[in-house]
C-alpha positions as CSV (number, residue, x, y, z in Angstrom):
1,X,33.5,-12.1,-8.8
2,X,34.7,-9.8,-6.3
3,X,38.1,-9.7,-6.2
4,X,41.1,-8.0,-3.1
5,X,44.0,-6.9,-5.4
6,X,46.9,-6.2,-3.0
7,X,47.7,-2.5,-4.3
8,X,51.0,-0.3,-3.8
9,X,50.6,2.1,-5.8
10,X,53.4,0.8,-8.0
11,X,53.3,-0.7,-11.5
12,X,52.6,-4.1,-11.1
13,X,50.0,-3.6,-8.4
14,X,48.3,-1.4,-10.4
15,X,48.7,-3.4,-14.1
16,X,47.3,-6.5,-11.8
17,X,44.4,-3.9,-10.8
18,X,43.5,-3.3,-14.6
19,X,43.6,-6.9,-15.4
20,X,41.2,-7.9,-12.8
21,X,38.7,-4.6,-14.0
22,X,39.3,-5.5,-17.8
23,X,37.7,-9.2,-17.0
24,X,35.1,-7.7,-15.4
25,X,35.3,-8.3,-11.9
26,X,34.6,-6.1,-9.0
27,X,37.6,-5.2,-7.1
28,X,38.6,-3.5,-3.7
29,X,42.3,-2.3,-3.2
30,X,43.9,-3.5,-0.1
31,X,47.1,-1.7,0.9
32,X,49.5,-2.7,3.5
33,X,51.6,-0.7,5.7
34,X,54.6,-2.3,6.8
35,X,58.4,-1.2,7.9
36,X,61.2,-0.3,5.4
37,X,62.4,-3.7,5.9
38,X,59.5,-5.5,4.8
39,X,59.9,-8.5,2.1
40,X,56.6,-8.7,1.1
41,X,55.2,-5.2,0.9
42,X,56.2,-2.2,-1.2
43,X,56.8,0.5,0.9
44,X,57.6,4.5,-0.9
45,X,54.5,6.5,-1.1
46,X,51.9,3.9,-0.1
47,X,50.1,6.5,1.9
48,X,49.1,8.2,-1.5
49,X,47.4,4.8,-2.1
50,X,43.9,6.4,-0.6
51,X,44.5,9.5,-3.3
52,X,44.9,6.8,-6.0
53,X,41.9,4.6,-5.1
54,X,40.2,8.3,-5.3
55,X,41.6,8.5,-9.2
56,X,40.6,4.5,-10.2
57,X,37.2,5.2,-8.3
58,X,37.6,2.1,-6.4
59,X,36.9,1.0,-2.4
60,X,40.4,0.6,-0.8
61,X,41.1,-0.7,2.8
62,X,44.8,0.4,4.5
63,X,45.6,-2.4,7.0
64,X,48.6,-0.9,9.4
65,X,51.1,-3.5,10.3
66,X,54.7,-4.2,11.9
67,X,56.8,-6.2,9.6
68,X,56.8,-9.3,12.6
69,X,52.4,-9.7,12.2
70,X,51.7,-8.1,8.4
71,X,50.8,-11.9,7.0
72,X,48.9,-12.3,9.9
73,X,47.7,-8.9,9.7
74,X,46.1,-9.1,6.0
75,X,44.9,-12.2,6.6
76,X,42.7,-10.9,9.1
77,X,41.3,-8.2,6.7
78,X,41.1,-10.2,3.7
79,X,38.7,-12.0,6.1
80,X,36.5,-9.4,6.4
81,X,35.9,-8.6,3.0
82,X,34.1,-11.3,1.9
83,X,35.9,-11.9,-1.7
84,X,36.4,-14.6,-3.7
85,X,39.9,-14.1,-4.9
86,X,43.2,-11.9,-3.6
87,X,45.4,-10.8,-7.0
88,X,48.7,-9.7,-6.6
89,X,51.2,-8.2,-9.1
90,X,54.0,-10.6,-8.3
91,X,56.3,-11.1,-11.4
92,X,58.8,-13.8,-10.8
93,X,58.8,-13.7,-6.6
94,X,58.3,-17.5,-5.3
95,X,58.7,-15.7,-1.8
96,X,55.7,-13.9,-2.3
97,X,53.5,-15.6,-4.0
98,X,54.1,-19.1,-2.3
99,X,52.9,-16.9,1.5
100,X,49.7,-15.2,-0.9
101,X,48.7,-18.4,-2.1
102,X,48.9,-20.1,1.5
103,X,46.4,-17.1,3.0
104,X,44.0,-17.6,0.0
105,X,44.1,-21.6,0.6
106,X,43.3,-21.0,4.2
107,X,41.0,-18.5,3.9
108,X,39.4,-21.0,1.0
109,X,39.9,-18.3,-1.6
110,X,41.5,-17.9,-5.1
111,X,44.4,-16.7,-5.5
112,X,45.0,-15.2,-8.8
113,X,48.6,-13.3,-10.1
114,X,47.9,-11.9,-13.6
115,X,51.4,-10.8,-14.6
116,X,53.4,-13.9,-13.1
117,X,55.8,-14.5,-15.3
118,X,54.4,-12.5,-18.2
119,X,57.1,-11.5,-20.9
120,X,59.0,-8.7,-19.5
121,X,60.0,-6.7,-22.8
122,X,56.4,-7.0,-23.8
123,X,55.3,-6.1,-20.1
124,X,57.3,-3.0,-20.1
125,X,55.9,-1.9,-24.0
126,X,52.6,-2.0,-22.6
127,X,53.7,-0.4,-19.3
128,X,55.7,2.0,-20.6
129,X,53.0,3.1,-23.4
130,X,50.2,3.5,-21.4
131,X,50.7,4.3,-17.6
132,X,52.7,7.3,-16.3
133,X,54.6,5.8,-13.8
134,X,57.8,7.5,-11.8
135,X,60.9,6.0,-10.2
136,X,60.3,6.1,-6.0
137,X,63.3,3.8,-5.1
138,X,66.6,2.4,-6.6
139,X,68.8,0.3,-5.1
140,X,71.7,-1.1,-8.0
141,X,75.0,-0.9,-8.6
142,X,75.9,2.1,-11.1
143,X,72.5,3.5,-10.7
144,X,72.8,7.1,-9.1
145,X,70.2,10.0,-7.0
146,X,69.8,12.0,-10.6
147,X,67.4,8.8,-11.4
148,X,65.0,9.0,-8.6
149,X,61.5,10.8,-9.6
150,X,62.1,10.4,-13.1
151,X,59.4,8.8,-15.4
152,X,59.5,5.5,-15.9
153,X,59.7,5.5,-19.6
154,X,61.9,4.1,-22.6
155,X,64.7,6.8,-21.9
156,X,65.2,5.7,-18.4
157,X,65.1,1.9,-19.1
158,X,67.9,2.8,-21.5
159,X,69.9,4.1,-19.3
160,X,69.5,2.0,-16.7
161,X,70.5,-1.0,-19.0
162,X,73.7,1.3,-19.7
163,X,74.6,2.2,-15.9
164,X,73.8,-1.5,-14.4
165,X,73.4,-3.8,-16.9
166,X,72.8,-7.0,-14.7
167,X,69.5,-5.7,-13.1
168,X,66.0,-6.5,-14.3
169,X,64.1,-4.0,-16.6
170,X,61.5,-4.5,-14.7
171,X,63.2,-4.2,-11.3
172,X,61.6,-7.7,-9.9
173,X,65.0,-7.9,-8.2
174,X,64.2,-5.5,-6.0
175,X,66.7,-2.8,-8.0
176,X,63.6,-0.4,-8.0
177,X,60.3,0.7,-7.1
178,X,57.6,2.9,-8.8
179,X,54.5,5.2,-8.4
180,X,51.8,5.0,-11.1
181,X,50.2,8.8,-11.5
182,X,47.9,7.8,-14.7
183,X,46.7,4.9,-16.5
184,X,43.6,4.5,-19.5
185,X,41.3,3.4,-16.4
186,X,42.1,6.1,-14.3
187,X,39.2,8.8,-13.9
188,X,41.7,11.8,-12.5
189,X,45.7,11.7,-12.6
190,X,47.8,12.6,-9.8
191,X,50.0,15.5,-10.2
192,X,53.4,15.6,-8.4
193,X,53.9,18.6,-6.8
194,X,57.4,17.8,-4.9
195,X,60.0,15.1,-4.3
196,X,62.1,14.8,-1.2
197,X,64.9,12.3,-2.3
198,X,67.7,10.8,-0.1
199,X,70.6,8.5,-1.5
200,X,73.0,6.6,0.3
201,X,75.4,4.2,-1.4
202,X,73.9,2.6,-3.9
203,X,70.6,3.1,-2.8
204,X,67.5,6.1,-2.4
205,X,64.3,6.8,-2.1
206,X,62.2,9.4,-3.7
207,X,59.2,10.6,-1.4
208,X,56.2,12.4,-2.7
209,X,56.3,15.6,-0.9
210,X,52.9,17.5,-2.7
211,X,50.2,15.9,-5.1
212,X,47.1,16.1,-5.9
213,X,43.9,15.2,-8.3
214,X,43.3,16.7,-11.5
């Protein structure tokens, strides 16, 4: 089965990736790039989505879109690409999934989400034990700058449950996003070089100035 997994370059994306690769379906990465303001689409960093594709060894499409046309927009790709199914690393999102599902039923696909609703502690074990993943975006209550471009890791989910204990470990509230440098399937990891970060308020982004394969 050939399967579109809508990739970001961020943990879920990517743990969705591995699922569809681990039941042995052939899979091309489809990455969308939308505003700041999009609801649907992860934005930090996506444009090192090409470099990560590179590390996974997998065919990835970039579909370029305005916030106004980007359902429109990957529907018209997903059209192209002759697949069977479109995966998705939606967590607990009804607003996401429910507009995914409607392209795949038009478009007479499957639509598959491999984390929905999966256990979050057990979720972020297996995350946190196996991917390298670092913090691209915040946007909490009590969370602060010093936190952006960190790893992703125990210590920081500590923390995090100290400094704002009300959001989600897993930041399907929107309180975060992230940028997966390594998992077990990847062939090369990408190296950091630099972070630009910017905070305002209660909110910041970390942008990958430098990276590269190794």
């Amino acid at each position: 089965m050939k399967v579109a997994v809508l990739f970001s370059g961020g943990k879920d994306s990517t743990l969705a990736a591995f699922c569809c690769l681990y039941s042995g379906w052939d899979v091309v990465l489809v990455s969308m790039h939308s505003g700041e303001g999009s609801m649907m689409f992860h934005h930090p960093n996506v444009e090192y989505c090409k470099m990560l594709a590179k590390a996974m060894n997998l065919p990835h499409i970039e579909v370029k879109t305005s916030n106004d046309d980007e359902l429109a927009d990957l529907k018209s790709a997903l059209s192209k690409l002759n697949v069977d199914a479109v995966a998705t690393g939606a967590i607990e999102s009804e607003y996401q999934k429910q507009r995914i599902d409607r392209i795949c039923e038009e478009l007479g696909v499957r639509s598959f989400s491999p984390i929905w609703r999966k256990n979050k502690e057990l979720m972020l074990q297996e995350l946190q034990g196996y991917f390298e993943i670092y913090v691209v975006a915040l946007a909490a209550d009590g969370l602060d700058e010093s936190m952006l471009g960190r790893k992703f890791d125990a210590s920081f989910s500590a923390e995090m449950k100290r400094k704002s204990p009300s959001a989600s470990p897993v930041f399907e509230g929107g309180e975060g996003e992230t940028f997966v440098a390594n998992a077990p399937f990847f062939g090369k990891r990408v190296e950091v070089g630099a972070w630009e970060k910017e905070w305002k308020g209660t909110s910041g982004a970390a942008h990958i100035k430098s990276a590269k394969l190794i």
